[in-house]
C-alpha beads as a LAMMPS data file, in Angstrom:
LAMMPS data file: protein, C-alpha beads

238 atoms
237 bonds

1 atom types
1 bond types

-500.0 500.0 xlo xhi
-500.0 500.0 ylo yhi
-500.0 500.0 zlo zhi

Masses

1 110.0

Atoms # bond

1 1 1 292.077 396.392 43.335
2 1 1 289.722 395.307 46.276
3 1 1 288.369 398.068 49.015
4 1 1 290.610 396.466 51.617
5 1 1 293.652 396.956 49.604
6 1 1 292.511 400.839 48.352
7 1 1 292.265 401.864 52.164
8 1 1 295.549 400.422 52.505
9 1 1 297.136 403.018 50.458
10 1 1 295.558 405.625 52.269
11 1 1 297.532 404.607 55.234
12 1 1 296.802 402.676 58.341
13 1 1 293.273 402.720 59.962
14 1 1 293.664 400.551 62.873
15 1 1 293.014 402.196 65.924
16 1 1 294.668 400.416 69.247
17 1 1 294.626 402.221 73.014
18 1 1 297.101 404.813 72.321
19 1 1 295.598 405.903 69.146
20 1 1 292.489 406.031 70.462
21 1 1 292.794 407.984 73.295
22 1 1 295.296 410.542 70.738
23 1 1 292.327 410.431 68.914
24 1 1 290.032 411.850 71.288
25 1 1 292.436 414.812 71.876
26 1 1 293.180 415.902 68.564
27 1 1 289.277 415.705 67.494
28 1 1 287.904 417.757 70.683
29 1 1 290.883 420.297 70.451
30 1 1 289.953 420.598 66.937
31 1 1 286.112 421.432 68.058
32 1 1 288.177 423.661 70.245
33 1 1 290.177 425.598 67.511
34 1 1 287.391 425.880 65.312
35 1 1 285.013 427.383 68.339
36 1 1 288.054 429.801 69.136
37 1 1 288.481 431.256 65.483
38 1 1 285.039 432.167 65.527
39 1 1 285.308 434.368 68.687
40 1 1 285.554 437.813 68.536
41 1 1 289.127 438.356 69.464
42 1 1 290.306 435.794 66.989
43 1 1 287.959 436.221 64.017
44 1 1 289.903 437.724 61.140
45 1 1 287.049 437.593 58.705
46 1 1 287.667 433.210 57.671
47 1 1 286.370 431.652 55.611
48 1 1 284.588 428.716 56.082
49 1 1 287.313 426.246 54.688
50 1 1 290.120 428.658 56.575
51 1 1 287.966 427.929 60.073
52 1 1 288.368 424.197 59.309
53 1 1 291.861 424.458 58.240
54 1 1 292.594 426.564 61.558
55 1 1 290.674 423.554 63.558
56 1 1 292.957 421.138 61.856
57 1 1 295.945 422.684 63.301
58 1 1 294.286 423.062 66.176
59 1 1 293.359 419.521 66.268
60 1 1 296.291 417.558 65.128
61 1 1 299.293 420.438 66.164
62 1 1 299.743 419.226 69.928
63 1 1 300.417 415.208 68.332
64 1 1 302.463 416.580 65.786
65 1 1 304.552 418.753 67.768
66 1 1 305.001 416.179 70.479
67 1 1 306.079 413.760 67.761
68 1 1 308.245 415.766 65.869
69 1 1 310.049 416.365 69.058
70 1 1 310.598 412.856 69.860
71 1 1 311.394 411.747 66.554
72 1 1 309.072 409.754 65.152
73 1 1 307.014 409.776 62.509
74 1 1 303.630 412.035 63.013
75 1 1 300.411 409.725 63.918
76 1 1 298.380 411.939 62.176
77 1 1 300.298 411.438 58.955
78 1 1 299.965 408.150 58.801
79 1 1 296.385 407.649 60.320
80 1 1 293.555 408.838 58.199
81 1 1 291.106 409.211 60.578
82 1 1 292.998 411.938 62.486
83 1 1 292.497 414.241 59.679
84 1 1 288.818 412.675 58.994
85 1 1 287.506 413.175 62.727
86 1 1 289.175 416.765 62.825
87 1 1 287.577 418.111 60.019
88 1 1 284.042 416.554 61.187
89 1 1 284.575 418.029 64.527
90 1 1 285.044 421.097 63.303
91 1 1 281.990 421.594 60.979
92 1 1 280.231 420.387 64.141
93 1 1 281.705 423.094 66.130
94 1 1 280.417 425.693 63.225
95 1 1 276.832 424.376 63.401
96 1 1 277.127 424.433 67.426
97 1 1 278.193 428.537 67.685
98 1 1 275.923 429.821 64.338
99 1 1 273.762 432.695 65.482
100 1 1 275.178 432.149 69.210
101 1 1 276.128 435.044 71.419
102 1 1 279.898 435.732 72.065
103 1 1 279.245 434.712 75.579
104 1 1 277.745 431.735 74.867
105 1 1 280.557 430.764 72.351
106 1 1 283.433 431.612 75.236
107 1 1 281.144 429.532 77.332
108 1 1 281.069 426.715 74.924
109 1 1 285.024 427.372 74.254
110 1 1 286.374 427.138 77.935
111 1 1 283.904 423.847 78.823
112 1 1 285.618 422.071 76.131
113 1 1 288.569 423.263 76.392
114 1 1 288.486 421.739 80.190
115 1 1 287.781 418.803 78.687
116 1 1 290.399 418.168 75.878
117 1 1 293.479 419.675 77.411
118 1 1 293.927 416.681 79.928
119 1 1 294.037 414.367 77.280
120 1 1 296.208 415.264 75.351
121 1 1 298.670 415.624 78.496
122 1 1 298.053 412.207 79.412
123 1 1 298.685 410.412 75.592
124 1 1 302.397 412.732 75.708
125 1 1 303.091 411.729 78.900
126 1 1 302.977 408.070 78.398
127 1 1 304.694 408.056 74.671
128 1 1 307.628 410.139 76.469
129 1 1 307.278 406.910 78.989
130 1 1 307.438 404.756 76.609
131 1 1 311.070 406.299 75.056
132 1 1 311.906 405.893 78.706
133 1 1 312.882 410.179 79.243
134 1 1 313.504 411.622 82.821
135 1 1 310.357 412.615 84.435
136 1 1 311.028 416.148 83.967
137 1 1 311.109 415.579 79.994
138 1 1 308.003 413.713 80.290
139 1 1 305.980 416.261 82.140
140 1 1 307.045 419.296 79.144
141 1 1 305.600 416.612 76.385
142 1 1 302.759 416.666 78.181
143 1 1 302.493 420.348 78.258
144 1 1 303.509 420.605 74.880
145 1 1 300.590 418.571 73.795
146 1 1 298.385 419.890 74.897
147 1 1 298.672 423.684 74.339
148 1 1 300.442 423.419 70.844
149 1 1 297.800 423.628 69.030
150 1 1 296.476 426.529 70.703
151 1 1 299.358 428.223 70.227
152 1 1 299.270 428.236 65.824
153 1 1 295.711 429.555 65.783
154 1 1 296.889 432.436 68.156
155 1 1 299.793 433.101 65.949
156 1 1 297.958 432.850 62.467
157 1 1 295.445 435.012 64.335
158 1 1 297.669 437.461 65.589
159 1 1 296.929 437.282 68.661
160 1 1 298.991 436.605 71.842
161 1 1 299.533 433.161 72.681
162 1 1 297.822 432.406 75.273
163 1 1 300.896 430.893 76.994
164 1 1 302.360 433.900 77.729
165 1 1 299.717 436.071 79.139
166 1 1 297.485 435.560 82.092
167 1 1 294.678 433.291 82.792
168 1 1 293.346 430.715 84.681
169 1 1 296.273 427.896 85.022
170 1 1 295.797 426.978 81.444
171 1 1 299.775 425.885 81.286
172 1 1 299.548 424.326 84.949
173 1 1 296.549 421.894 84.319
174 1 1 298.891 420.115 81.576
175 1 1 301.815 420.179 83.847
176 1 1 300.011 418.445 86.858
177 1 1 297.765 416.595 84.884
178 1 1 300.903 414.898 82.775
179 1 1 302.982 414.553 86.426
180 1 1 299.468 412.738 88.138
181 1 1 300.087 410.043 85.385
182 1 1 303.380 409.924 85.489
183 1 1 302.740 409.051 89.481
184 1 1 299.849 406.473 88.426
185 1 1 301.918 404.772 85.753
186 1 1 304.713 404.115 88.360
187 1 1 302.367 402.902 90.641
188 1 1 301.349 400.349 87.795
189 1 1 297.810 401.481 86.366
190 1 1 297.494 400.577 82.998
191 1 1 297.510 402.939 80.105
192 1 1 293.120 403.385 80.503
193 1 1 292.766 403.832 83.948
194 1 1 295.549 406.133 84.547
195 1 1 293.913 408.218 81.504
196 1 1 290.946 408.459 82.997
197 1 1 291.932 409.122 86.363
198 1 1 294.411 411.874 85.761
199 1 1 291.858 413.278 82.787
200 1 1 289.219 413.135 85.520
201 1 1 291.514 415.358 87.718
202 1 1 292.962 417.535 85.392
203 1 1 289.182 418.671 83.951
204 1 1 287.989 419.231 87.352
205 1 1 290.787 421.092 88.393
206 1 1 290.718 423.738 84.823
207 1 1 286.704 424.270 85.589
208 1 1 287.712 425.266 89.443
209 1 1 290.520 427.500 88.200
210 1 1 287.678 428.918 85.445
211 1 1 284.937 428.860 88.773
212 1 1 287.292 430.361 90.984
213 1 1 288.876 432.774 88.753
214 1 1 292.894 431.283 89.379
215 1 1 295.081 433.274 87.752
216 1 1 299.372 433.156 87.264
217 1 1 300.489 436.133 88.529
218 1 1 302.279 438.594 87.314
219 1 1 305.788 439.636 88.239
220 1 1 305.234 443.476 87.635
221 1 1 301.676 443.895 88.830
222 1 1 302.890 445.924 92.131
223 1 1 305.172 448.094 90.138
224 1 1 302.946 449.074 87.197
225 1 1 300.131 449.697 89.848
226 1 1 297.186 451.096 87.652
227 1 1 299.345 450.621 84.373
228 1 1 298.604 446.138 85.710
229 1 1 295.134 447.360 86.063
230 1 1 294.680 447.973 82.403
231 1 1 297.448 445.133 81.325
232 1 1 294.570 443.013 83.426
233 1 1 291.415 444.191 81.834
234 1 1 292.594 443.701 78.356
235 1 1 293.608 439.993 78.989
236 1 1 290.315 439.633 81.057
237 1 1 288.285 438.740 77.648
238 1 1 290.754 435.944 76.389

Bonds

1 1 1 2
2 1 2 3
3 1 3 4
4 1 4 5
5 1 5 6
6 1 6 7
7 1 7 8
8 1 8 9
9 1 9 10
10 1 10 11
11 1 11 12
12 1 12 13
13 1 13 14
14 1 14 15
15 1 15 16
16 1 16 17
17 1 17 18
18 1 18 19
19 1 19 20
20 1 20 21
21 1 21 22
22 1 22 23
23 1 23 24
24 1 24 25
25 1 25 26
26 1 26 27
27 1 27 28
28 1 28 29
29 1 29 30
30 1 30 31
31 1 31 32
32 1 32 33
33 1 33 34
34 1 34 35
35 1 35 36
36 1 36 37
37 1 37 38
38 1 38 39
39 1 39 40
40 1 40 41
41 1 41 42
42 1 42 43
43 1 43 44
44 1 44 45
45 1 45 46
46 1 46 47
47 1 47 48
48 1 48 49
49 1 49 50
50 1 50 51
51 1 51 52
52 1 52 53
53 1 53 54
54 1 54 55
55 1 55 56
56 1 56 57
57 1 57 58
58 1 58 59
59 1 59 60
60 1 60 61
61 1 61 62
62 1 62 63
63 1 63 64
64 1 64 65
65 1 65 66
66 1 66 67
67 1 67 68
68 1 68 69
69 1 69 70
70 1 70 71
71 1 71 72
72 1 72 73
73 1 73 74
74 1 74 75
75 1 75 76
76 1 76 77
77 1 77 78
78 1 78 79
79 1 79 80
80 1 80 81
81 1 81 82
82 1 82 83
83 1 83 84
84 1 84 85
85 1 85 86
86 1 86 87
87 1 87 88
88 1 88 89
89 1 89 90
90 1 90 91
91 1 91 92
92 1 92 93
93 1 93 94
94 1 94 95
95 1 95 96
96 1 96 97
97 1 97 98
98 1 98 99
99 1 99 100
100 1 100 101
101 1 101 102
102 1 102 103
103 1 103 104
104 1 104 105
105 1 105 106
106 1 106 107
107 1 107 108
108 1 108 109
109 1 109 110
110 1 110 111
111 1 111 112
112 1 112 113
113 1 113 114
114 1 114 115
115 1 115 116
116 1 116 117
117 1 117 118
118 1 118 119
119 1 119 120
120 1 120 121
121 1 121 122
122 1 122 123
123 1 123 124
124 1 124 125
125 1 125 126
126 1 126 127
127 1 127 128
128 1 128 129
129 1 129 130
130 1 130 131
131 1 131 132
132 1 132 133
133 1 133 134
134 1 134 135
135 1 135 136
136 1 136 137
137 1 137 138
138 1 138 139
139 1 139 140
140 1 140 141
141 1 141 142
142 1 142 143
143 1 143 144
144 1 144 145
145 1 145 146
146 1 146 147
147 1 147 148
148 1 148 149
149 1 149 150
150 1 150 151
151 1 151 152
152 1 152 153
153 1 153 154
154 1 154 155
155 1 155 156
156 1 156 157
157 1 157 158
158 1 158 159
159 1 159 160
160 1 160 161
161 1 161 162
162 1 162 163
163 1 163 164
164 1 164 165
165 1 165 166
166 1 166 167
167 1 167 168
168 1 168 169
169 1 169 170
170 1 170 171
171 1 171 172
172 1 172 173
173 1 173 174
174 1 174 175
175 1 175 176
176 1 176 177
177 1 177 178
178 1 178 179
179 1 179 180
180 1 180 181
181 1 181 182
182 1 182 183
183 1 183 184
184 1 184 185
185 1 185 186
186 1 186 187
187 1 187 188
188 1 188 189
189 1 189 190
190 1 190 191
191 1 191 192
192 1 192 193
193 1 193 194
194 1 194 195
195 1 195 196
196 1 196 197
197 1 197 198
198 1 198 199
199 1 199 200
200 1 200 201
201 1 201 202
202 1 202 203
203 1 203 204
204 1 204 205
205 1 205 206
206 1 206 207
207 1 207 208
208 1 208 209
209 1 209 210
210 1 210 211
211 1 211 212
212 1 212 213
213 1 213 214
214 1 214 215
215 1 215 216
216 1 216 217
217 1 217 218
218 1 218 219
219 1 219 220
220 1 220 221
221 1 221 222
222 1 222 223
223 1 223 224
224 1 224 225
225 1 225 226
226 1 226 227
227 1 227 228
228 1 228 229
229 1 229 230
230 1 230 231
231 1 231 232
232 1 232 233
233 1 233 234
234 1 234 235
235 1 235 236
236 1 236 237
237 1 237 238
């Protein structure tokens, strides 16, 4: 048996736009899970292999959510390198925080986070395109995407997802990066630029929110008056 035909087996290493672009969201969202399970609020005393396991879901969840939902076959199950670039970005992500600061590491954490989250709003936006869904059904893929992912580590962490608690517009930045390309792919950019351009917008506009200090509100916060106070300081360090 030849090297060509061993790989085969292994399953299909070809890497075309889509993929690669998938790619580049499931390997900096790993970097991403693997930074987060090292913070303070998350760390439940891993192990080195459990860090890289949590990255992994991390990494891959958002595609394999998304994909599950839509009925087709996970990429990352059939694409080696999906697995392979998660698990490097994840030791990376353990040599980048050793001996750093917690602030440092939540500085490191929300920069990339910034940065993946759009993509992976963009790649689930144009697959839902693709299965030709209403606009509407597009736009939740490409929330789903991109906060999946997020949204295991919390659990296995025990930790509130971060979906349902305040912060800065985390949820939002998917939702109006995923509709900006669904506006961009109707005006007839291809697959590339209208990455890039909503990716562009949807980074900028998570760092502002981060800058800036944009939060949801919350429905109750009059009511409870100093009883939101405290609800607010203890979500202040996620």
């Amino acid at each position: 048996m030849d090297v060509v035909t061993f790989l085969s087996y292994l399953g299909t290493w070809t890497i075309g736009s889509f993929t690669a672009i998938d790619l580049i969201a499931a390997t900096t969202n790993a970097f991403n899970g693997a930074v987060l399970a090292t913070r303070r609020d998350h760390f439940k005393n891993w192990t080195v292999v459990g860090i890289i396991l949590l990255a992994v879901f991390g990494g891959i969840g958002g595609g394999v959510t998304r994909d599950v939902i839509l009925n087709s076959v996970p990429s990352a199950l059939t694409n080696p390198w999906y697995l392979i670039l998660c698990t490097l970005a994840a030791a990376l992500a353990l040599a980048v925080t050793k001996n750093r600061a917690p602030q440092q590491v939540r500085r490191i954490f929300d920069f990339m986070a910034a940065f993946s989250l759009p993509w992976y709003a963009t790649i689930g936006a144009q697959k839902a395109l693709d299965l030709n869904l209403p606009v509407i059904a597009v736009i939740l893929i490409g929330m789903i995407g991109p906060t999946a992912g997020r949204y295991f580590i919390d659990i296995t962490s025990g930790v509130t997802p971060q979906h349902f608690v305040r912060g800065e517009w985390w949820i939002t930045t998917a939702a109006l990066t995923a509709g900006l390309y669904v506006i961009l792919y109707v005006l007839g950019l291809t697959i590339w630029p209208a990455t890039l351009i909503a990716w562009a917008f949807g980074f900028a506009f998570r760092l502002a929110a981060l800058h800036f200090k944009w939060e949801e509100p919350e429905p109750w916060q009059k009511e409870l008056g100093a009883g939101s106070e405290t609800a607010m300081a203890a979500t202040a360090g996620r």
